[in-house]
C-alpha positions, -999 to 999 in steps of 0.1 A, spaced: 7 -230 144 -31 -224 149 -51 -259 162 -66 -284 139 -85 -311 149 -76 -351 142 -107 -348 114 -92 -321 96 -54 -337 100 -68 -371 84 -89 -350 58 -56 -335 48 -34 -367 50 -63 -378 24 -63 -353 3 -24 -352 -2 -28 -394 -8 -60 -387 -34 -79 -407 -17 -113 -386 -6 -142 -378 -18 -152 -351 -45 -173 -336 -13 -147 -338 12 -121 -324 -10 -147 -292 -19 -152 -289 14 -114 -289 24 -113 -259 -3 -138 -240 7 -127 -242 44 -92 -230 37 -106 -200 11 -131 -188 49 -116 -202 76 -86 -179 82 -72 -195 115 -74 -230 93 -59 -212 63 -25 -200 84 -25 -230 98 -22 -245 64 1 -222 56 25 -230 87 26 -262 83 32 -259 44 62 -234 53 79 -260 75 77 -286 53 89 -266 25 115 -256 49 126 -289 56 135 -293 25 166 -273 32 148 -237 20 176 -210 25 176 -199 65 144 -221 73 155 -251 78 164 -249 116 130 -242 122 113 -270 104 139 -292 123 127 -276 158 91 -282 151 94 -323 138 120 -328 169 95 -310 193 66 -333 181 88 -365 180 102 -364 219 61 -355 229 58 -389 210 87 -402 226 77 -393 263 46 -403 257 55 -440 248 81 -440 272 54 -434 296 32 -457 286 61 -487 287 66 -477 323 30 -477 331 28 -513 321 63 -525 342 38 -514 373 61 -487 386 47 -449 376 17 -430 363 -18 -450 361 -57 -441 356 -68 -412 343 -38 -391 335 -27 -428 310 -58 -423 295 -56 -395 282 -20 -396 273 -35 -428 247 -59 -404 231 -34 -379 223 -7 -400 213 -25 -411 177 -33 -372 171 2 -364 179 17 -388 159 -11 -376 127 5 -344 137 37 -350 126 31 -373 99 11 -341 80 40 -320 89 59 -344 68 35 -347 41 17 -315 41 40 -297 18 36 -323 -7 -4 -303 -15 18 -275 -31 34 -300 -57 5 -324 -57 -23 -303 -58 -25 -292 -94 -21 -334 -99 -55 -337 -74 -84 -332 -88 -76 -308 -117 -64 -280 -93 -41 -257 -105 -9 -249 -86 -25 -220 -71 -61 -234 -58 -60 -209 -33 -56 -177 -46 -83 -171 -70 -104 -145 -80 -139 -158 -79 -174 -144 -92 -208 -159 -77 -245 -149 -86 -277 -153 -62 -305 -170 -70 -323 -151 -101 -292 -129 -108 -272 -131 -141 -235 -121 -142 -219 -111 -176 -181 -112 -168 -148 -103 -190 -120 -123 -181 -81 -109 -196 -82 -126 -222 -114 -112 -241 -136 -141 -232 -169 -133 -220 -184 -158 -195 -224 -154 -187 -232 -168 -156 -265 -183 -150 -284 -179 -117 -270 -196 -84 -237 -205 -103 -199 -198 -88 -171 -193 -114 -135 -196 -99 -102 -182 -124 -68 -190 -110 -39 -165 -108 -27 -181 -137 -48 -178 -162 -36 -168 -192 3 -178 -183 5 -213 -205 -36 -222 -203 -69 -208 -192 -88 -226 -168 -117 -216 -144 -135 -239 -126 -173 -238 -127 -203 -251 -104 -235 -243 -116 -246 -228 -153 -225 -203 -178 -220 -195 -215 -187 -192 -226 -177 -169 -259 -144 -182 -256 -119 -154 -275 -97 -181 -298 -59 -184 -287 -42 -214 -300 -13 -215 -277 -32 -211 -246 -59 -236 -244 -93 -226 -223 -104 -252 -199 -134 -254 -181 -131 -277 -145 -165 -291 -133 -160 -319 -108 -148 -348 -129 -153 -332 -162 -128 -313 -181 -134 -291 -213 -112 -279 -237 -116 -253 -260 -95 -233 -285 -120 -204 -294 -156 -214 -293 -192 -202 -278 -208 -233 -259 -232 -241 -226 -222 -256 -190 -248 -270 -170 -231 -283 -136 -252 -277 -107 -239 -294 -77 -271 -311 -67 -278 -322 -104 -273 -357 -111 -259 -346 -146 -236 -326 -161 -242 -311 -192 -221 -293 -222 -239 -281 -253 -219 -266 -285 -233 -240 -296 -203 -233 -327 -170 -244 -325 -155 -274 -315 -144 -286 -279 -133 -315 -264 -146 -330 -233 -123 -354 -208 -139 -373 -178 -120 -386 -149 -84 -377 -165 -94 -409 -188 -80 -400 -227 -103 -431 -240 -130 -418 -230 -129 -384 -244 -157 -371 -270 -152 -343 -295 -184 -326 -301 -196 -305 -330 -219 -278 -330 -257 -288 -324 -243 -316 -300 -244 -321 -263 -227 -341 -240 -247 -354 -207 -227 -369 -182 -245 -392 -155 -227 -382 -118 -246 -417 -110 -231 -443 -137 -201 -419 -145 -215 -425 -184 -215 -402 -208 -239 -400 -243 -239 -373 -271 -273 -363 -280 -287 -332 -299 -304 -303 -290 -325 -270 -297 -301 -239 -290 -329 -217 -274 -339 -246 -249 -307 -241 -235 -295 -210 -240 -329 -193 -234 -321 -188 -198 -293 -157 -206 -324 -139 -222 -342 -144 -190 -364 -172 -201 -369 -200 -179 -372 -234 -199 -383 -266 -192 -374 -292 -225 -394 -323 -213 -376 -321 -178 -380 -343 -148 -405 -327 -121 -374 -327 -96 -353 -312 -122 -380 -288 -130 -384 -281 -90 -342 -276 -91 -346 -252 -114 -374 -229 -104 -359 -231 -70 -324 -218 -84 -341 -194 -109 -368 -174 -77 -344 -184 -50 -377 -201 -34 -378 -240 -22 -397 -259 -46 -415 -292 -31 -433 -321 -48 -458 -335 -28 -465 -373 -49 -444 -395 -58 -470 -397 -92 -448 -368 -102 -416 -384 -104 -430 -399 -137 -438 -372 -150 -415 -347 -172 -423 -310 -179 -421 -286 -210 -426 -252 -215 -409 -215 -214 -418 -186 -193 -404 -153 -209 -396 -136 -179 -421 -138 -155 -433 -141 -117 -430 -172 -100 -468 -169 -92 -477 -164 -130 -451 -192 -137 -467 -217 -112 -504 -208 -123 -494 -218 -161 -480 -247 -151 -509 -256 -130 -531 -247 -160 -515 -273 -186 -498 -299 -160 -530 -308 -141 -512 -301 -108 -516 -280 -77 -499 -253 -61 -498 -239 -29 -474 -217 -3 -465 -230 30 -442 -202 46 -411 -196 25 -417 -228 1 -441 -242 -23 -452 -272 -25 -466 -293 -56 -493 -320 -59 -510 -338 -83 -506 -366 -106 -498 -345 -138 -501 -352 -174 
C-alpha cells in the first residue's frame, strides 16, 4: 500500500464519520480523481477492508495486514513500558517511536473503517456509490459547452463551470453534479428522476428546462425555472424544500444557509448561452466574479465605495476593453491594466 500522511489518514477517518468540511471533503475528491499513488492507495486499503469482511479468497490477506499493524503497535508500547521500568532503549530512538505510534495506530483504525466510504459514501454528501468513476466535462474561462448526456438531455455549460455524471446515470436516477453555471433541457422520464448536486443543494426534476448558478466562490446559489416544475432540497432537510414554478427563482445564501423565492426576467439569466454578458443590478464584486469568469482576466476593485454600489447592463458579445469602456461610461468609474489584471476605481453611481 502506497504512503499517506497522518493529515490525509485523519481527513479520511472524517470523511467516513461525516464530520468535515464541504472544502475538505472536495478536496479529498479531487485528490483521489489526480493523485494516482493516493488513489491506489485508496483502493488498497478499501480492498482489505472489504476483504476482511470474509470476501471469497481475500480474507487471509486483510488478516495479515491488521495483525502486521497491531504487533508494530504492540512492540512499540511494549517498548515504551520498558523504557519507563529504567532498563532498555532511551533518548532519541523513544522519541521517535512516540511520534509514530499515534500514526500507526490511525493506520489501522482507517484500515478498519476505510471500507465503510464504499457503503457510506453515496450517504455523504449526496455522492453516489460510484463518486469516483465519472465522466466529467469542464469549460475555460469564456468557453461554452453544449453537451448530450444518454438520456436526451441537453446540458449547456456556462463559462468556467465543471459538470460531473456518475456511471450510473440513467440506472434508477440521473444525477450529475454541478459547480459553476448550466442550462438544463431535461428530456422528461418519470421513472428516473434528474437530479442536479451543487454542494448542499439538491434539485429534482422530472422533465423541465431551468438555470443553475453555483460558482464555488459565489456566496449564493441560484436556480431559475425557466418551464416546468422542479423541486429544490437543501441540506437533506424535507421541511425545507420549495417547489418552484416557472418565472421563479430560488437563491440560496452559502452564508445564512436561507433560502427565498423571488422572480425574475428570463434573458437576464439565460442571456449568457447567447453570448451576452449580463449584469441585473449586480453587486460590483459579483460583477468583478463575473467578468473575470466570462475573459478569464482577474478583475480588481480598488474602493471600498464600490461595495455599495450594484451594476446593470448587457454586452452582446463583446471585448473586454469595449465592455470595461461602457461601463466606465455610465458607472462613473475607472479602468486600468496592471500586468495580467484590471483594476477598478471610483465611487460609481
Amino acid at each position: 500500500m502506497a504512503y499517506m500522511d497522518e493529515h490525509h489518514y485523519l481527513l479520511i477517518i472524517g470523511y467516513l464519520e461525516g464530520r468535515i468540511t464541504e472544502e475538505e471533503t472536495q478536496y479529498l475528491l479531487q485528490k483521489v480523481q489526480t493523485d494516482k499513488e493516493f488513489s491506489d492507495a485508496f483502493e488498497d486499503i478499501a480492498e482489505i477492508w472489504s476483504a476482511k469482511k470474509a470476501i471469497p479468497n481475500n480474507s487471509g490477506k486483510a488478516n495479515e495486514a491488521l495483525a502486521r499493524l497491531n504487533k508494530k503497535i504492540d512492540d512499540l508500547e511494549a517498548t515504551e513500558q520498558v523504557r519507563k521500568n529504567g532498563s532498555a532503549k532511551t533518548g532519541h530512538q523513544n522519541t521517535i517511536i512516540l511520534k509514530l505510534r499515534p500514526m500507526l495506530a490511525i493506520a489501522a483504525s482507517t484500515l478498519i473503517l476505510a471500507g465503510a466510504f464504499w457503503l457510506y459514501k453515496a450517504k455523504l454528501s449526496n455522492k453516489p456509490a460510484d463518486i469516483f468513476a465519472m465522466a466529467e466535462k469542464h469549460t475555460a474561462p469564456g468557453e461554452k459547452k453544449k453537451i448530450d448526456l444518454p438520456d436526451g438531455t441537453t446540458v449547456t455549460l456556462n463559462s468556467s463551470s465543471n459538470l460531473r455524471i456518475a456511471n450510473s446515470f440513467g440506472d434508477d436516477k440521473r444525477e450529475v453534479y454541478l459547480e459553476g453555471e448550466a442550462f438544463f433541457d431535461v428530456k422528461r422520464d418519470p421513472q428516473k428522476p434528474f437530479i442536479v448536486h451543487t454542494g448542499k443543494i439538491a434539485t429534482q426534476v422530472l422533465g423541465t428546462h431551468f438555470n443553475v448558478s453555483a460558482y464555488q466562490n459565489d456566496s449564493n446559489i441560484t436556480v431559475s425555472l425557466v418551464q416546468g416544475k422542479v423541486q429544490v432540497d437543501m441540506n437533506n432537510d424535507p421541511s425545507k424544500r420549495i417547489i418552484l414554478d416557472p418565472g421563479k427563482q430560488m437563491i440560496y445564501s452559502k452564508n445564512n444557509h436561507q433560502a427565498h423565492v423571488a422572480d425574475f426576467i428570463t434573458d437576464d439569466i439565460t442571456g449568457w448561452k447567447e453570448n451576452k454578458l449580463v449584469f441585473n443590478y449586480d453587486s460590483w464584486p459579483d460583477a468583478a466574479k463575473k467578468l473575470s469568469r466570462w475573459y478569464g482576466v482577474p478583475v480588481l476593485l480598488k474602493d471600498s465605495t464600490l461595495l455599495r454600489c450594484k451594476l446593470k447592463g448587457t454586452f452582446d458579445n463583446i471585448p473586454l476593453a469595449k465592455v470595461m469602456e461602457q461601463i466606465r461610461m455610465v458607472a462613473d468609474v475607472s479602468w486600468q491594466m496592471q500586468g495580467t489584471k484590471i483594476i477598478i476605481s471610483g465611487k460609481c453611481n
